[in-house]
N, C-alpha and C positions, 0 to 999 in steps of 0.2 A: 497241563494247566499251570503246573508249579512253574514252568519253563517261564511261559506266556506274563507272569506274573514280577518274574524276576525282572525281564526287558523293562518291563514298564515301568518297574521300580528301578531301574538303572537310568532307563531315558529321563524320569524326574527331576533324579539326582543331578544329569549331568546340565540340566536345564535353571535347575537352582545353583547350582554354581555357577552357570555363565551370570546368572542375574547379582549375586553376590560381588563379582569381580567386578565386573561394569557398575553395579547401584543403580541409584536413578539421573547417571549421567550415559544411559545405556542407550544409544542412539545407532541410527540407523539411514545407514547415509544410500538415502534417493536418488538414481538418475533418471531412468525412466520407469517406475517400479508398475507403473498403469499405462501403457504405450496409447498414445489416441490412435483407433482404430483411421484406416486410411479412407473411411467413407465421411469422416468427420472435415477433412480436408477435401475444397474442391479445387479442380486443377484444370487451368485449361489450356489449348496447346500449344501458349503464345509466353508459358512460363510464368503464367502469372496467377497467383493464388489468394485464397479469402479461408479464412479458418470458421466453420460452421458454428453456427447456434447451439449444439449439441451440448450439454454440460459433460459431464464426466457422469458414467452410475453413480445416482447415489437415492438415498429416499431422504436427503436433510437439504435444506434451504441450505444457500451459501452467500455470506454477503459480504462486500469490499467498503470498507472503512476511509472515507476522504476527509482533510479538512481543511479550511480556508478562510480566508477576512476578504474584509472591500478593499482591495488593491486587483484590479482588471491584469496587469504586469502576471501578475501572481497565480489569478485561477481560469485565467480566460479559457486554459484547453481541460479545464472542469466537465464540461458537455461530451468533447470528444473520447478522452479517456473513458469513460463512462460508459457511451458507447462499444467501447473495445471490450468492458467486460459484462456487460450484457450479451454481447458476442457469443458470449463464452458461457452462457446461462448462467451471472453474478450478479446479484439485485445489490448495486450500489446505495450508499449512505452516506451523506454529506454533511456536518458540523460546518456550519458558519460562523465565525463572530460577530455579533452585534447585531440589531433586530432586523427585522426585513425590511424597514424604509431603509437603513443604510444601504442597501444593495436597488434601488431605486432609480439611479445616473443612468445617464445615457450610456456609457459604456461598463454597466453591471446590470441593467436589466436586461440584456438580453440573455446571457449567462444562465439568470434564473429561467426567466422563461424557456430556453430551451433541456432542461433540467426535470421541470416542471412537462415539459410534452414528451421527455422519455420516462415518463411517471417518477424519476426518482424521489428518494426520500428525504427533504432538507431539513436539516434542526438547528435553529437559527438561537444563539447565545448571548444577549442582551446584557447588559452592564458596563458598568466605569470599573477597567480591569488597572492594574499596577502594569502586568507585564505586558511586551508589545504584543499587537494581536494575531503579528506572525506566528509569535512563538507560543500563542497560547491554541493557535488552530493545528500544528506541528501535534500537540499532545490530544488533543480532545475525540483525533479519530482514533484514541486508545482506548477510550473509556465505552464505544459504541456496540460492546455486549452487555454494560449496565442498564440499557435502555430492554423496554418492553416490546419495542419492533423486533426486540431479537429472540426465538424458541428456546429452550435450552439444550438441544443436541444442533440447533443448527452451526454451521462453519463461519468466523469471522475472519478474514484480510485483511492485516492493516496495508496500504499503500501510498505512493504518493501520487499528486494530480498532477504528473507529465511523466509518468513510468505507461507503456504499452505492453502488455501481454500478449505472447503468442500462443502458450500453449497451455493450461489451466494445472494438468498433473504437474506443473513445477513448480507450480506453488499450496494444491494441497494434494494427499492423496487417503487413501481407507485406511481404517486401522492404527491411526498414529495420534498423538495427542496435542502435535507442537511438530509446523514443519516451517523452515525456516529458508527463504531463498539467499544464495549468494554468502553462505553463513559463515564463510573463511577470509574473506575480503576485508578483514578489519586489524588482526589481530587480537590484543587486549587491551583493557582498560580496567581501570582500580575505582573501588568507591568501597568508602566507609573502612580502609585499611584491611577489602579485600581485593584481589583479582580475580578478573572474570573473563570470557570469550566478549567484543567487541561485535552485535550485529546491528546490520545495516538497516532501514526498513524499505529495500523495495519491495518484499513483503513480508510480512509472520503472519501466520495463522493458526488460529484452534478456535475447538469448539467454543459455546458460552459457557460451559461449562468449566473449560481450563481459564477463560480470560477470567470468570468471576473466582479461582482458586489464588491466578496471579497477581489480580488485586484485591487479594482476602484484607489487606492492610491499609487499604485507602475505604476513604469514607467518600469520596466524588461517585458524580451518576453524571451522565451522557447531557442530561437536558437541563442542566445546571453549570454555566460557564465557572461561577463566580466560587464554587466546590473545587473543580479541576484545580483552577489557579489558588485554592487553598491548599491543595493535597501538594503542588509545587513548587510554593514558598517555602512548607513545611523539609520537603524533599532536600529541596535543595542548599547551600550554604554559598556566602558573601565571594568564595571564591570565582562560582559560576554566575551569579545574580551580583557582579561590582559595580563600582558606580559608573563604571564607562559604559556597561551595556545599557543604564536609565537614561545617558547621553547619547547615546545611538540616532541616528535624523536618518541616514539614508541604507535600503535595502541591503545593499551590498557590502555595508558596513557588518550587517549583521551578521549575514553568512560566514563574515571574517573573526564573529566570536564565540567562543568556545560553548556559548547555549546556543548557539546553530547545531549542538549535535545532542543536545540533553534528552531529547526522544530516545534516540537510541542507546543513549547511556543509562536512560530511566528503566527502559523497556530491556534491555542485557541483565541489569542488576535484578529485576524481578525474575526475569528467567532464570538467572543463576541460584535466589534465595530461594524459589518456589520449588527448584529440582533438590535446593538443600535441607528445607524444614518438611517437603511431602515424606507420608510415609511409601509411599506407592514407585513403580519404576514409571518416568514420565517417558514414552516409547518418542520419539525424535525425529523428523523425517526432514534429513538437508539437503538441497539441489547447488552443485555447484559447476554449471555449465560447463559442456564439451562446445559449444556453440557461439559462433558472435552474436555482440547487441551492433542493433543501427542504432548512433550516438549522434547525440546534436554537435560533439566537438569536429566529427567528420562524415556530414552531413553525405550522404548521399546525391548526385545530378540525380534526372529524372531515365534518363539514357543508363546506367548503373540502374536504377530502380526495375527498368523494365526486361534485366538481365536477369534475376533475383529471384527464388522461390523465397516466402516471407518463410514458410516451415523449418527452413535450413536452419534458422536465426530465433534465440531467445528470448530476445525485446526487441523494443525501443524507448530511447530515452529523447524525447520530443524539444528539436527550438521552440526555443519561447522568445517574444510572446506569441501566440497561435497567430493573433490578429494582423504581427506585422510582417509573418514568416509564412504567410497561406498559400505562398505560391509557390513556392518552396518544398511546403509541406502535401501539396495536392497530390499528384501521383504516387505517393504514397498512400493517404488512407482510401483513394481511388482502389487501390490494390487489398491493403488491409479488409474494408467492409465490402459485407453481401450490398448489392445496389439498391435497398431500403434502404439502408443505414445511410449508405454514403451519400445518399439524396440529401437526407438530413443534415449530415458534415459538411454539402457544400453549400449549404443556406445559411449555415450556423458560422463558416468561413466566410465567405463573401461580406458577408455583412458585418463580424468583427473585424473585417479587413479594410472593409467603408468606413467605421469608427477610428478607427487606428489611424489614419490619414490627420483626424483631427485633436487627438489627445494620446498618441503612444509618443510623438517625438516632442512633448512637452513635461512627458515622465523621467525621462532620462538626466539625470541619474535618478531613481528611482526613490521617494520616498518612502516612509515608514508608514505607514496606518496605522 
C-alpha cells in the first residue's frame, strides 16, 4: 500500500513540474491527434473524393464565425464556404455590416438568399461607422461568442469567407482550450512594448467560454456594430488608424495597409495577455500542416483536379470572385460536395456567373464600401 502511494505521489510531482516549467504557455502541438475515421471519407474508384457530413465526436455544437460588408467582390463565395463547413457538421455565423436593405442589389441578393436556404445565421450591423466596413467585418466575426446564439461549452471558429476546409480535426480537437491552425506562419509581432507569437486567422478556436475569458476587457457584443468599432478606436493608436487609411478609395489599397492585419494583431495580443493574466494553464492545440493547400495563386486545370484525392490536401484557398471564376472553380466543389450540396453550388455559381457578366468588370479596380 505504502508502495502504491508513493508512485502516485511521485507521478504528481513530476506532473506539476512539467506544468511549472511550461506555465500557461504549455501547449500542445496537434497533427492528427483525432484521426477521421476512414468511413467518414468517401472514395470512389475514379480518385475522386467528397469528405462526409460526419462531425468529429463530440456532445457540444460547434460554430464558424464569418464576416462581411456589401461589396459582392468581397463575399460572393459566402454561401459556398459555408457549405464546406456544414460539410463538416459546422453551423456557420455571419456578421454583415450595415442593415439588410443594403444587401438588397442585384448582385448581393442573391448571396443572402442562398444563405438564408442553407438556414444559416446572419446578423446584420447597421450604423454610420468611422472605419471602413471592410475592416470593421475583419473584426466582428470575433466578438460571435458574445452573442446568445452561442451555449457556453459550445466551440467557436473564427475564419475567413474564401478559406476551404478539408478536415475538421485541424482545426479543433477534445480536451484543449485554444487551438490554432497554421500558428507558425507568422513569426512575431510587438504591441503595447511587448512581443508576442504573430497568428494568422485561417482559423482559431475555443470554446465560448475561453472567447468570453479573451475578451474579459472589452465591453463589445456581437449584435452591436457601433460597440465593436468602439472597443477599436480605443484599441488601437494614430499609428495603425493614419490619415492615409481615412483616404483609402480602392480595395486593394487597403489590403496594402498595415490595418489589413489588425485582426490578427488584435486577436495574437489577447491571446498572448489572456495566457499571461490567467491563473490556469491554457492547454493549446496547434496544426501545422504535413500537407499542401490548393491555392488560388496556382490554381489548379480541371485535368490535375481529377488526378487528386482532395484528403491528401489541407485546404483550399478559393479565386475570387466566385462569380467570375465559376468555371474555373466547378470541378472542383463538383469533387469537394456530396451531390445535394453541389446541386446547390451550381445554382448559386451559374447565376453569380450571370451577374458578373454585368457588374464584376465594372468593379475593377475594386472600390471601398
Amino acid at each position: 500500500m505504502n508502495s502504491v502511494l508513493l508512485i502516485l505521489f511521485l507521478g504528481l510531482t513530476i506532473v506539476y513540474s512539467v506544468i511549472n516549467l511550461f506555465g500557461n504557455d504549455f501547449t500542445t502541438i496537434l497533427q492528427h491527434s483525432k484521426p477521421i475515421k476512414a468511413d467518414r471519407i468517401l472514395e470512389s474508384k475514379d480518385n475522386e473524393s467528397t469528405i462526409s457530413s460526419e462531425p468529429l465526436p463530440s456532445n457540444d455544437e460547434i460554430f464558424v464565425s464569418f464576416g462581411g460588408n456589401a461589396d459582392p467582390y468581397f463575399i460572393d463565395a459566402l454561401p459556398i464556404v459555408a457549405m464546406a463547413w456544414i460539410q463538416l457538421g459546422v453551423r456557420p455565423l455571419v456578421c454583415l455590416v450595415g442593415s439588410k436593405e443594403d444587401y438588397q442589389s442585384n448582385e448581393l441578393k442573391p448571396i443572402i438568399e442562398y444563405l438564408e436556404k442553407l438556414n444559416v445565421t446572419v446578423t446584420y450591423l447597421p450604423g454610420n461607422y468611422t472605419l471602413k466596413t471592410a475592416s470593421l467585418s475583419q473584426h466582428c466575426r470575433l466578438y460571435a461568442a458574445t452573442s446568445n446564439l452561442v451555449s457556453l461549452d459550445s466551440v467557436v471558429i473564427v475564419s475567413d469567407i474564401d478559406y476551404i476546409p478539408f478536415h475538421l480535426n485541424e482545426h479543433w480537437v477534445e480536451d484543449v482550450d485554444l487551438f490554432i491552425y497554421n500558428s507558425l506562419c507568422c513569426g512575431e509581432t510587438e504591441m503595447f512594448e511587448h512581443k508576442f507569437p504573430h497568428y494568422p486567422i485561417s482559423t482559431i478556436a475555443l470554446r465560448k467560454r475561453g472567447w468570453l475569458e479573451l475578451l474579459e476587457l472589452s465591453h463589445a457584443t456581437y449584435e452591436n456594430g457601433t460597440s465593436i468599432e468602439g472597443d477599436l478606436l480605443a484599441f488601437f493608436d494614430k499609428d495603425m488608424l493614419d490619415e492615409h487609411y481615412f483616404r483609402l478609395q480602392l480595395f486593394r489599397e487597403l489590403q496594402g495597409h498595415p490595418f489589413w492585419y489588425s485582426d490578427q494583431k488584435l486577436t495574437s495580443f489577447r491571446i498572448f495577455d489572456w495566457k499571461r493574466r490567467t491563473k490556469r494553464v491554457i492547454r493549446t492545440g496547434e496544426y501545422n500542416g504535413n500537407k499542401e493547400r490548393i491555392d488560388r495563386d496556382n490554381w489548379p486545370s480541371d485535368q490535375i483536379l481529377d488526378t487528386i484525392n482532395l484528403y491528401d490536401f489541407n485546404d483550399a484557398h478559393l479565386l475570387r470572385p466566385i462569380s467570375a471564376n465559376w468555371y474555373r472553380l466547378q470541378a472542383f466543389f463538383k469533387k469537394l460536395f456530396k451531390p445535394d450540396l453541389y446541386q446547390i453550388a451550381e445554382s448559386y455559381g451559374l447565376k453569380m456567373n450571370a451577374l458578373s457578366r454585368t457588374y464584376i468588370r465594372m468593379r475593377e479596380p475594386s472600390p471601398i464600401v
